[in-house]
C-alpha positions as CSV (number, residue, x, y, z in Angstrom):
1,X,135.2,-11.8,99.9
2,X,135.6,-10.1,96.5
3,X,136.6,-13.4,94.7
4,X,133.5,-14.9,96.3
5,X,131.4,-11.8,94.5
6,X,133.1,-11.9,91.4
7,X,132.1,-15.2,91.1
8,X,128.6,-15.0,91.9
9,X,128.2,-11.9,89.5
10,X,130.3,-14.2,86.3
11,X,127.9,-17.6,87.6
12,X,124.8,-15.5,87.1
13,X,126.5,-13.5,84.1
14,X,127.1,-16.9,82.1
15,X,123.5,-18.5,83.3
16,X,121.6,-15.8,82.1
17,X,123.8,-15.8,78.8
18,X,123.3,-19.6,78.5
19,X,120.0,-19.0,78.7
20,X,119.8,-16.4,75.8
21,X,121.9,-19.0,74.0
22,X,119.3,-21.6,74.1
23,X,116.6,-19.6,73.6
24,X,117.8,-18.2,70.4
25,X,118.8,-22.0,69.5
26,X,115.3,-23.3,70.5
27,X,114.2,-20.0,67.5
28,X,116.3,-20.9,64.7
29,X,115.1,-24.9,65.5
30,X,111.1,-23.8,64.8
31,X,112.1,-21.1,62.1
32,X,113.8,-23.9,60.8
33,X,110.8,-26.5,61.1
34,X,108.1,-23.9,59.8
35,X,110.6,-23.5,56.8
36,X,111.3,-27.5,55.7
37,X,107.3,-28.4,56.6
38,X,105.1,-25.4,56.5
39,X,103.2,-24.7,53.0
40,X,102.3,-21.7,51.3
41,X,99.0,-21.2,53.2
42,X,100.7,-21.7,56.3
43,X,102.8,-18.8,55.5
44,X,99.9,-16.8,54.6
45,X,98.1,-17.5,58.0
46,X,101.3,-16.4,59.8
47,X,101.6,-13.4,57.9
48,X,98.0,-12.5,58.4
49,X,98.4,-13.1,62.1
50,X,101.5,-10.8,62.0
51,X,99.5,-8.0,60.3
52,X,96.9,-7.7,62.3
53,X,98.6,-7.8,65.4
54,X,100.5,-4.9,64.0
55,X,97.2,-3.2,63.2
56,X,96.0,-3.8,66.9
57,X,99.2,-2.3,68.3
58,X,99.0,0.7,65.6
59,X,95.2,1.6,66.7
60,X,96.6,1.0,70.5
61,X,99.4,3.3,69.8
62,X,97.1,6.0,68.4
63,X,94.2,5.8,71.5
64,X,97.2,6.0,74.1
65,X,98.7,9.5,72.4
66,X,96.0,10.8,71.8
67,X,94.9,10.1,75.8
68,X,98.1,11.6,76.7
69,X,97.5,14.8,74.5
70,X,94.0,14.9,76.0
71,X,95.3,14.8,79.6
72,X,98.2,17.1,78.8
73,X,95.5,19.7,77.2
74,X,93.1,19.4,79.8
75,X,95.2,18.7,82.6
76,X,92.7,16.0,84.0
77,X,92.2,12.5,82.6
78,X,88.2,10.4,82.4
79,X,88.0,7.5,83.3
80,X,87.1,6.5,79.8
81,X,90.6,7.6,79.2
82,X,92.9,6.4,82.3
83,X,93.1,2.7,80.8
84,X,95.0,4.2,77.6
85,X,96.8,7.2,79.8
86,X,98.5,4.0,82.0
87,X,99.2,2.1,78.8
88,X,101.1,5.0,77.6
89,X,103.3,5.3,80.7
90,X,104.1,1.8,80.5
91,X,104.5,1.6,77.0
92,X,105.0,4.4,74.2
93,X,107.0,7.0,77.2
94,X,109.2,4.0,77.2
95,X,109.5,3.7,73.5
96,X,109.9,6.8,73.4
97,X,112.7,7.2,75.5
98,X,115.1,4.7,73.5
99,X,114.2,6.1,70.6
100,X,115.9,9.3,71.8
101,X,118.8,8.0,72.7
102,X,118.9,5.9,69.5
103,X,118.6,9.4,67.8
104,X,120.7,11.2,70.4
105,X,117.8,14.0,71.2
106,X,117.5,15.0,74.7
107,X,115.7,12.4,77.0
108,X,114.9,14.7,79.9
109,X,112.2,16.6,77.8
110,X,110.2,12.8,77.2
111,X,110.9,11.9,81.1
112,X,109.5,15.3,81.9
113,X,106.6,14.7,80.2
114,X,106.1,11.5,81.9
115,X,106.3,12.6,85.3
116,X,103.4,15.6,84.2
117,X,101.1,13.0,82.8
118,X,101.8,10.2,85.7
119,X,100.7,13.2,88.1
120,X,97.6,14.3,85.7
121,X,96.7,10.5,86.4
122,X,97.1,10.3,90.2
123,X,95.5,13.7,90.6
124,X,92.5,12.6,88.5
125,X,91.4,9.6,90.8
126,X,90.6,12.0,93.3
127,X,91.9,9.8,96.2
128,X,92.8,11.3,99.5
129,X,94.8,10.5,101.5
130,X,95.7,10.6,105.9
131,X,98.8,12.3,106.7
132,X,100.5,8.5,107.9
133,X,100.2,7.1,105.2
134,X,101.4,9.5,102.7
135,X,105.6,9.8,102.4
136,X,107.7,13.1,101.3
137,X,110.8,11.2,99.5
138,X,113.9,13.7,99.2
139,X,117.2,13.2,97.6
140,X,120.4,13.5,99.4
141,X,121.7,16.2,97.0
142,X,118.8,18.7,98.4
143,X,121.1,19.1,101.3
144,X,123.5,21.8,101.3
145,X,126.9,19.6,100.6
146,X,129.1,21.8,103.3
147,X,127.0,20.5,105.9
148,X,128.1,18.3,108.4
149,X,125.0,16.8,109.3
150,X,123.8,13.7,108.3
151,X,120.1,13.6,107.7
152,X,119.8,10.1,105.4
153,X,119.6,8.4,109.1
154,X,117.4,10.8,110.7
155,X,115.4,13.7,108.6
156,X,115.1,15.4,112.2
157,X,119.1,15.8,112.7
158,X,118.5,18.6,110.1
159,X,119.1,21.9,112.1
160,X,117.0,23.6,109.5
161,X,119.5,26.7,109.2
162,X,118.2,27.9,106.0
163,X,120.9,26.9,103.9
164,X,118.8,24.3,101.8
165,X,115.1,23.1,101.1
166,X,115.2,19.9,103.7
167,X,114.2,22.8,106.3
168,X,111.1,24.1,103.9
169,X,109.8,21.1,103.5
170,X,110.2,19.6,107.4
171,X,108.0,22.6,108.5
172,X,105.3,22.0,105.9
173,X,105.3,18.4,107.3
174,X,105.3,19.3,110.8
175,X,101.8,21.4,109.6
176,X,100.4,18.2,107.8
177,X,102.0,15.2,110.2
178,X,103.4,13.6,106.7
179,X,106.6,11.8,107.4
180,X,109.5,12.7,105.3
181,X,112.6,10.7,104.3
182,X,115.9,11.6,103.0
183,X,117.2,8.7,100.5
184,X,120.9,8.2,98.8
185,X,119.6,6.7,95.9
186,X,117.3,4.5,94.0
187,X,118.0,1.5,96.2
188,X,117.8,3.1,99.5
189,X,114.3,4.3,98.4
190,X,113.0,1.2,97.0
191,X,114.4,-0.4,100.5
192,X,111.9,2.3,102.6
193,X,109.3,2.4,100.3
194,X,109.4,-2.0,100.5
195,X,109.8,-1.3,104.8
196,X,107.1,1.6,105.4
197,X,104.6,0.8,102.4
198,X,102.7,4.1,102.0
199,X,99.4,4.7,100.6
200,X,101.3,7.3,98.1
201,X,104.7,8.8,97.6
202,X,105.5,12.9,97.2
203,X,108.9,12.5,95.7
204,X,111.2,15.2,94.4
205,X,114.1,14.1,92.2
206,X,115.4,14.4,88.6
207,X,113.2,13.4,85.7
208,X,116.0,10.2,85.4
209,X,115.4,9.0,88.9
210,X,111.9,10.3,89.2
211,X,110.6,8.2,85.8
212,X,112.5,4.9,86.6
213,X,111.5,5.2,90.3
214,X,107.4,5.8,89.2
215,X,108.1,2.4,87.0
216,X,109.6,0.4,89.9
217,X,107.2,1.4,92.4
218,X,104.1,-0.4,90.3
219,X,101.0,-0.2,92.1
220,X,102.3,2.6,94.8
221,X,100.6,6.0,93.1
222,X,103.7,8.7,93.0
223,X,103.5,12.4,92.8
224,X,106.4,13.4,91.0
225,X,108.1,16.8,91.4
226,X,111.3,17.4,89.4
227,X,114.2,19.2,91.4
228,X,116.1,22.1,90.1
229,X,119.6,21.9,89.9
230,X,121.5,25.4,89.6
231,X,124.6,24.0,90.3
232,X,124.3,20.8,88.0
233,X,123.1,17.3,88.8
234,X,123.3,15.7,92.0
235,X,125.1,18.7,94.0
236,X,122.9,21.7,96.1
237,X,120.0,21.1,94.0
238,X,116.6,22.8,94.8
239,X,112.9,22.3,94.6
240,X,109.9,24.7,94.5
241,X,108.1,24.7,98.1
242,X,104.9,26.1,96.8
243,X,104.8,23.0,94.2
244,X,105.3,20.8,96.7
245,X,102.8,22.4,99.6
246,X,100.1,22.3,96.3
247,X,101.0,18.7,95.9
248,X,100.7,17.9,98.8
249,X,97.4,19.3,100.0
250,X,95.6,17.8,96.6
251,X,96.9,14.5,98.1
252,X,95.9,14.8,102.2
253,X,92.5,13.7,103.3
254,X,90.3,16.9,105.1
């Protein structure tokens, strides 16, 4: 059964590198025509095109931060202002991103920001929301790990002793009637969020899990809320209740 894997993993492995192969062959081959037959005004046209698509991205680049500083100041986004606020997330945070770990600076700070700006733009649609089709997304680490209990089957095995946040936030969602699910990991939640197919997601989680999972989601709006983690990533972390009861009402129809 492993050798079976392995070789699925190296057959895909070595199409996908055949395919970068050929497509820097297929590159080179055009370079290489545009070099033997192309004439001098050729090369001018090209380098004209090149400059003003840089100039197009430059002015894009400029309009998206300064959308995000407007949404970051005022905490609300216009719609004049949404189209550029969403290019940004998809875009420049990004950029951004790998340019920090290109410089080795901190990437938490930028993914931080991203999740503050992505919630700016979800609260500024002013969409509600019924209970059903909302869904509280939790990370396994929330849970206190000496217990025994296994909640990633069944949120409502959780005796709700006190000993972690899963019990804070079941009885705010036995107020609302929001349904809440306890994940392992980035798969597991992609896999519920594919099966169930919510209207919105209230997820807690780092600002790693929470930025990459707001990008895989797509059209799915998420309300982010970053978990604290006195005890270091992924072990007895924590998240603030009142955040998440804020959050949460700003998201539930009346």
């Amino acid at each position: 059964m492993k050798g079976k894997c392995w070789d699925k993993s190296f057959s895909r492995f070595m199409y996908i590198s055949g395919l970068i192969i050929l497509f820097n062959i297929a590159v080179l081959s055009i370079f290489g025509l545009v070099y033997i037959h192309f004439t001098i005004n050729t090369y001018n046209i090209i380098l004209l095109f090149l400059i003003l698509v840089i100039i197009i991205s430059t002015v894009l680049l400029i309009l998206s931060t300064a959308a995000v500083f407007n949404a970051y100041k005022n905490k609300k986004i216009s719609k004049h202002f949404m189209w550029f606020v969403k290019s940004a997330l998809k875009t420049v945070f990004p950029a951004a991103v790998f340019v920090s770990t290109l410089a080795g600076v901190e990437k938490d700070a930028v993914r931080k920001l991203f999740v503050e700006i992505n919630n700016i733009a979800v609260e500024s649609t002013g969409l509600k929301y019924r209970a059903e089709n909302i869904l509280i997304l939790l990370p396994h680490c929330l849970q206190n790990s000496g217990c025994a209990i296994k909640v990633t089957n069944d949120v409502n095995n959780c005796k709700r002793c006190g000993n972690c946040s899963i019990g804070d936030v079941l009885k705010i969602a036995d107020r609302s009637g929001v349904p809440v699910i306890v994940v392992t990991g980035g798969t597991a939640a992609r896999n519920v969020i594919g099966r169930d197919k919510p209207g919105v997601i209230l997820s807690v989680a780092c600002e790693r899990d929470l930025s990459s999972g707001i990008a895989d989601v797509g059209s799915i709006p998420v309300m982010g809320i970053i978990n604290e983690r006195p005890n270091g990533p992924c072990r007895d972390t924590a998240l603030n209740i009142v955040e998440l009861e804020e959050k949460l009402n700003s998201l539930l129809s009346v």
